[in-house]
N, C-alpha and C positions, 0 to 999 in steps of 0.2 A: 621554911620556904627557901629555893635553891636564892644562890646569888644574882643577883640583879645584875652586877657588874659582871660576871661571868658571862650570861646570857646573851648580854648585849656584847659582846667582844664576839663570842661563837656564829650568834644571828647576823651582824657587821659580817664578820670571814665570809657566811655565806652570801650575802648581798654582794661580796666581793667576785668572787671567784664563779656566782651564776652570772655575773653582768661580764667579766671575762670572758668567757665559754661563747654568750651571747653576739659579746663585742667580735671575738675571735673566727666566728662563723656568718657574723649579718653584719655588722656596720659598712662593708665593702660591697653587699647582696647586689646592690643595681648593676653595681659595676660590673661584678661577677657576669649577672647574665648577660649585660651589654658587648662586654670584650673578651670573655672567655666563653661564652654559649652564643653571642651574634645574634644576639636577639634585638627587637625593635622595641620602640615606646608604648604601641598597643601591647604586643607580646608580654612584655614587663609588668604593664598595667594589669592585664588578666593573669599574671601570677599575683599581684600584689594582692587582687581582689580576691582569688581562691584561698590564699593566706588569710584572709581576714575573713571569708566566710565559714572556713573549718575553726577559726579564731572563735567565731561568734555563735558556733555550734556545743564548742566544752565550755565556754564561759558561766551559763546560768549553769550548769552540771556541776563544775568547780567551786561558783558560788554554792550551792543549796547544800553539798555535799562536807563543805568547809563549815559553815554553822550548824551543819549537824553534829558533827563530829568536834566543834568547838577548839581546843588547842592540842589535837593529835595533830603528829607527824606525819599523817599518812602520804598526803597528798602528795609534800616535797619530797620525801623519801621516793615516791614514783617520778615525778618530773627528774632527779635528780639522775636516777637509773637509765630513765630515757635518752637523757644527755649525752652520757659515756658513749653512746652510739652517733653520735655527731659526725663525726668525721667519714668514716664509713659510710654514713648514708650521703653525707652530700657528694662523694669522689666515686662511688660505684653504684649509686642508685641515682640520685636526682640530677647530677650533669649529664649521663646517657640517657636518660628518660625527657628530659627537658630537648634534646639533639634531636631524641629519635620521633618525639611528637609532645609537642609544647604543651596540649590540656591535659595526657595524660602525665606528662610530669607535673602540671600543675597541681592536678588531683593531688597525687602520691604526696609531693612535696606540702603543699597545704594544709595535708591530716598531720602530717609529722609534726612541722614548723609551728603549726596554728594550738597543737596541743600542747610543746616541749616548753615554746616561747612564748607566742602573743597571747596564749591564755595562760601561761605557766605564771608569767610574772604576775599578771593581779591578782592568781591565787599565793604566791608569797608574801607578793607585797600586804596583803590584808592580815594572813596570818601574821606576819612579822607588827604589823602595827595594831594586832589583839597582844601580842605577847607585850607591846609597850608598854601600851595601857595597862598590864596589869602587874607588871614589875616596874613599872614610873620611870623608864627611860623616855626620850625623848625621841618619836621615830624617824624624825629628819635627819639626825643625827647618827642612826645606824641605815639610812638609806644613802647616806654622803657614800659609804665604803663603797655601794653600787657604782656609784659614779665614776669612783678611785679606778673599779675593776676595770668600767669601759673606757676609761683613759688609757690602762695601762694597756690594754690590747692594741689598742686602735693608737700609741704611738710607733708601734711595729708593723700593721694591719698594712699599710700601703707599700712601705721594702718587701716584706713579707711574700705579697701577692705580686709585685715584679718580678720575685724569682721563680717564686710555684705558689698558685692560690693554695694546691695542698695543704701545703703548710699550716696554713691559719687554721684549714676545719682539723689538722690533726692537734695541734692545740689547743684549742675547743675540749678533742676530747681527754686530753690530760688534763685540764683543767676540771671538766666534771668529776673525772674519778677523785678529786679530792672534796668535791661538793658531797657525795657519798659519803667520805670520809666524818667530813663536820658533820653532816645531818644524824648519823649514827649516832655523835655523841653529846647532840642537846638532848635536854631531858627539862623538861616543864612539866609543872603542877598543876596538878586540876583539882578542883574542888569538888563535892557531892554537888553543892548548887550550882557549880559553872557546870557540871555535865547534865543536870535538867534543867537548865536554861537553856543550852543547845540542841540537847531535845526533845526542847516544848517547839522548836521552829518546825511547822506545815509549809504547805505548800499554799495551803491558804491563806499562810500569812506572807508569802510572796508574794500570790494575786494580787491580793490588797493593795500593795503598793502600786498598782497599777491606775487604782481607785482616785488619787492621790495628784491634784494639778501641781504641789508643787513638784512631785517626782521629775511629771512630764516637762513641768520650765527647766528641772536643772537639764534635763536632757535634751531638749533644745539647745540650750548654751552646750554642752557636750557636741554635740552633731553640728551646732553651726558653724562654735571654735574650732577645738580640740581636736576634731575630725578632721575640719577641712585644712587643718595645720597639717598635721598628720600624713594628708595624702601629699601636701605639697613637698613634704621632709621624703619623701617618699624615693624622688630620682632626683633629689638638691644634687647628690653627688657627681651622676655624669654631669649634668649643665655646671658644677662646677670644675670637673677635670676641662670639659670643653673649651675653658676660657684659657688653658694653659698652651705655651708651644707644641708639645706631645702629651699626650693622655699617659703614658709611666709618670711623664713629672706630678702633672695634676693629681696623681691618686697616692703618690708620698706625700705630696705638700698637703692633700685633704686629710690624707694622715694624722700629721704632723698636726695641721688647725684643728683636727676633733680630738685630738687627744688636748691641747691646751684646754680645746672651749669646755670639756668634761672636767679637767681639773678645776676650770674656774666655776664651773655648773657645781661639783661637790664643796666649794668654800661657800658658795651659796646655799647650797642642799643644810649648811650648819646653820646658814644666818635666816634660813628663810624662816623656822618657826617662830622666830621674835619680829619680822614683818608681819605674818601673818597675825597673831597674837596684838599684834598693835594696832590694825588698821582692820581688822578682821574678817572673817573670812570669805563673803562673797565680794568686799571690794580688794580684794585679795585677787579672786578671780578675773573682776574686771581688770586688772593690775593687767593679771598674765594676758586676757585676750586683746589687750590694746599693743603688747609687745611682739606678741603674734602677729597680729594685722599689718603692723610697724615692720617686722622682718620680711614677710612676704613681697607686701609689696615694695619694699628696698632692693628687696632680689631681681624685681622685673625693672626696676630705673637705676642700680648702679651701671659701671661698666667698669672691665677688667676686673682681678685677681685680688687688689688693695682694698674694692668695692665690697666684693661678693663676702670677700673674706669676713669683714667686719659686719656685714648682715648676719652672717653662721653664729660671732658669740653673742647673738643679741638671745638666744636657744642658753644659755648659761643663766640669765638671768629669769626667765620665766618660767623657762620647767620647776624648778624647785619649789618657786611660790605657787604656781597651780599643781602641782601634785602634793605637797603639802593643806594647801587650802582646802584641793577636793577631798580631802579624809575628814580635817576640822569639819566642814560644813555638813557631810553627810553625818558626824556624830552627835552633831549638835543638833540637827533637825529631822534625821529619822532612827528608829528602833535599832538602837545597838546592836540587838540579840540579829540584826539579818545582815553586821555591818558589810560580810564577804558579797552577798547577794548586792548590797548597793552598791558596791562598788562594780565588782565584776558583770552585773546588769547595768547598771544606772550610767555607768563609768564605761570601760572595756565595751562590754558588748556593746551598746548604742554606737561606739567609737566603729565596732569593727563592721557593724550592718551600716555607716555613711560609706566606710572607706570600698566595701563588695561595691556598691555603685558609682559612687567617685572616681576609684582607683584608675576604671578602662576610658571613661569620661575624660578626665586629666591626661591619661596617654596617649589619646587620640587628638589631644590639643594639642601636644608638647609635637603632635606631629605635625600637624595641621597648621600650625596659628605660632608655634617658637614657644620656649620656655618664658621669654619675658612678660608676654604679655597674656597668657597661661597665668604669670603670678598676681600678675595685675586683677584679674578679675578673680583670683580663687583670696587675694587679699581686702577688695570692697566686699568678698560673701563675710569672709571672719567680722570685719569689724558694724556692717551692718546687725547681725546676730548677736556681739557685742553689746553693741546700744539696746538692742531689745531687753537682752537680759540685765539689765541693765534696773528693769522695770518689774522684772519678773520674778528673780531670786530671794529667798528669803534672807532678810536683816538679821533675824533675831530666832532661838531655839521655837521652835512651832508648838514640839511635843516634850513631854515631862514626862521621865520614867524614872522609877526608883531604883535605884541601885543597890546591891545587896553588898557586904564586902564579908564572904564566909572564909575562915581559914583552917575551921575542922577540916576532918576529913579529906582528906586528899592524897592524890594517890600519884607517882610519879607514868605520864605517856611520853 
């Protein structure tokens, strides 16, 4: 069996350099359309929401496709392809299309973004956290590099875009052509039993989960949370240049604070498996949606720069324990053999069918009604949902499935 330690060094580079790429091209996205395409908070809203419905169009496709195909490369070797093309699409497709008639760049943009990115990652992230599992590294611990990557863009991301946003989507796509590069040279083991375990998974054993009220609770907590977090992170960044003297200062200084709050988010990203591991995994969750609800609505009652700011790394200390927790908990209480399907359904997609409805809702507020008090109420929906699931989640493993551990036969994908 190849090295363990090899794996996780190669799978880490790649968490690096896709959350780069990522960083490189979206962490500034509001901004982008606000001050370089002159778009409004509705307008914004109805991109965010096309994004997320073309999101939640390749999700179960990714899922179902990803447990069939068990620990092939296929998938990322295609997102990673698609990537290289980053730059070029956002500078000679998506900003004159976006100019020349807003749904139809929405369109365009939303197939692209929704497949490359907002569904790309939960088909890596799930692969990369079957690979852990079955080489015994620790996936929090090779998802910190993610974090490293989007710090390390996004401490540049806001200079960067003051002189030419170019810029950042053309580094994006130097960036992917080395994600090419890594993805060409891992090389993981499959077993004869790990490749019919993945394809014994139907379609009907998808349905199923459907079957399934606890499915539906964690997915409430998904949609009530995580979602409505989600849309609010959505345009944090204008309402936060806004509060600066000039909107150039505000989008280096935003810079600046998401490149720290990422680096402090990946020393967490290390510590959060032994939180989780000790207090476990669905009061793990509650963890993260009380720190959610807590941020939000601090967003709508600070004032000034000092304020806002220190609401933003309050995002360092939850994401890692909720995206950590939500893998423990789905492993622990449903079928393995569908773990990309739970995820990217149960997870992802439910996220991305709140935010298609949310997204234009919220931007018609931020118009209507001001960002502050927009946070105020999208922060009583988190942490009322909160409490419910509160009631709802499962304590303890539900279902008991044997695990086989084969080491004949195997073949290098």
């Amino acid at each position: 069996m190849k090295s363990s330690k090899s794996l996780y060094w190669k799978l880490s580079a790649y968490f690096f350099f896709f959350f780069f790429t990522w960083s490189s091209s979206y962490s500034l996205f509001s901004i982008w359309l606000g001050q370089e395409i002159k778009l409004n908070g509705s307008a914004t809203g109805l991109i965010f929401s096309a994004n997320a419905i073309f999101a939640l169009c390749m999700q179960p496709l990714y899922g179902y496709i990803s447990d069939r195909i068990g620990l092939k490369k296929h998938i990322l070797f295609f997102i990673s392809c698609l990537l290289v093309f980053v730059g070029p699409f956002y500078i000679f497709v998506y900003g004159p299309l976006l100019q020349y008639n807003v749904l139809i760049g929405a369109i365009i943009g939303g197939l692209y973004l929704g497949v490359a990115f907002l569904a790309g990652i939960g088909a890596i992230e799930t692969y990369i956290e079957k690979v852990s599992r079955k080489y015994k590294f620790e996936y929090g611990k090779s998802r910190m590099w993610g974090s490293l990557g989007w710090a390390a863009a996004t401490f540049f991301a806001g200079q960067l875009f003051n002189i030419n946003p170019h810029i950042n989507f053309w580094v994006a796509s130097v960036s992917a052509v080395i994600l090419v590069a890594i993805i060409f040279s891992v090389k993981v083991e499959m077993s004869s039993y790990e490749m019919e375990k993945a394809e014994s998974v139907t379609l009907r054993d998808v349905g199923n989960l459907f079957l399934l009220k606890e499915f539906w609770f964690f997915m409430i907590y998904v949609v009530g949370v995580t979602c409505v977090y989600g849309v609010y992170d959505q345009q944090f960044p204008i309402y936060y240049a806004s509060l600066f003297p000039t909107e150039s200062i505000g989008n280096q200084v935003f810079g600046y604070l998401n490149s720290f709050q990422v680096f402090l988010e990946a020393g967490m990203m290390f510590a959060a498996p032994f939180i989780v591991n000790k207090i476990g995994a669905k009061n793990s969750l509650i963890l993260a949606g009380f720190l959610m609800g807590f941020r939000i609505i601090g967003s709508g009652l600070v004032v000034g720069p000092i304020g806002i700011s220190s609401m933003k790394l309050i995002h360092a200390l939850e994401l890692p324990i909720m995206l950590i927790a939500i893998f423990k908990y789905l492993a622990a209480n449903f079928d393995t053999r569908l773990s990309s399907i739970l995820y990217l359904v149960g997870f992802q997609f439910a996220s991305q069918i709140g935010a298609s409805v949310l997204s234009p809702i919220a931007g018609g507020l931020y118009d209507s009604v001001g960002f502050s008090r927009t946070y105020l109420i999208m922060g009583g929906m988190v942490l009322v949902f909160n409490v419910i699931s509160m009631f709802t989640l499962l304590n303890s493993k539900k279902h008991k499935f044997i695990r086989k551990d084969v080491q004949e036969n195997t073949q290098i994908i």
